[in-house]
C-alpha positions, -999 to +999 in steps of 0.1 A: +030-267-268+038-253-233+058-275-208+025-270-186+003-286-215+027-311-225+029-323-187-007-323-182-008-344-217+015-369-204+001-376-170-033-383-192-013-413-213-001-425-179-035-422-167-043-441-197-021-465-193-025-470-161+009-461-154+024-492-177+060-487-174+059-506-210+049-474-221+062-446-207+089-439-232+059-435-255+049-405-228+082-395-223+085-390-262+067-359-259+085-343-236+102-313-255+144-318-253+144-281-232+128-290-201+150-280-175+119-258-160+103-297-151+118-315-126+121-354-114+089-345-088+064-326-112+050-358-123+041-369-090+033-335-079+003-330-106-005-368-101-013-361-063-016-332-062+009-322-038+018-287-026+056-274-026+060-284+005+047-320+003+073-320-031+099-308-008+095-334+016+089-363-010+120-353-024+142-355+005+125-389+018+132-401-021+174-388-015+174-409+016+171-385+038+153-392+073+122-366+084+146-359+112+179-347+088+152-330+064+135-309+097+170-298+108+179-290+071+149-272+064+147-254+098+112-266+103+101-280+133+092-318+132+057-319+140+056-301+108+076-328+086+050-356+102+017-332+091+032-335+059+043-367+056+011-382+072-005-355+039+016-372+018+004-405+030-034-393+030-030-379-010-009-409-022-030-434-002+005-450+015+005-461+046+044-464+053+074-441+047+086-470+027+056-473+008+055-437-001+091-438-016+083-471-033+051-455-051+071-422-063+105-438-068+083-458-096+074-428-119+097-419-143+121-388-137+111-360-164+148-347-167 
């Protein structure tokens, strides 16, 4: 099985398990031992579908990084971290930066 199918097939157990935490290492089983290519945000990525730049964001937020440190890292402007944050909010239905880490910090890292 590709690292594509087996990631679609594990976000289908959490799905079906409504994300029990009790079970996880049951979806984590499947995961093949090579897969660097997958990384801590993929999970959350395919759940919400979120874009690369949404994933960027998360990411940073998730480090502890303020929108402010990750606009001046990233050399974007930050009108352009808030559209994606407030995205992020919107596809993850969060209301609060903290709320948003909360949710993803939950899921379990793939690596």
């Amino acid at each position: 099985m590709t690292n594509e199918k087996q990631l679609d097939h594990l976000i289908e157990i959490l799905y079906e398990t409504a994300l029990d935490p009790a079970r996880w290492t049951e979806a984590l089983g499947l995961m093949p031992e090579n897969s660097k290519s997958i990384t801590t945000l993929d999970l959350p990525g395919k759940l919400y579908n979120l874009s690369a730049a949404e994933l960027r964001v998360a990411s940073a937020l998730l480090a502890g990084d303020s929108p402010e440190d990750y606009a001046m890292a990233a050399g974007v402007k930050m009108n352009t971290v808030r559209t994606r944050i407030k995205t992020l909010f919107y596809k993850t239905d969060t209301k609060k930066q903290l709320e948003l880490v909360a949710l993803l910090s939950k899921l379990p890292p793939l690596l």
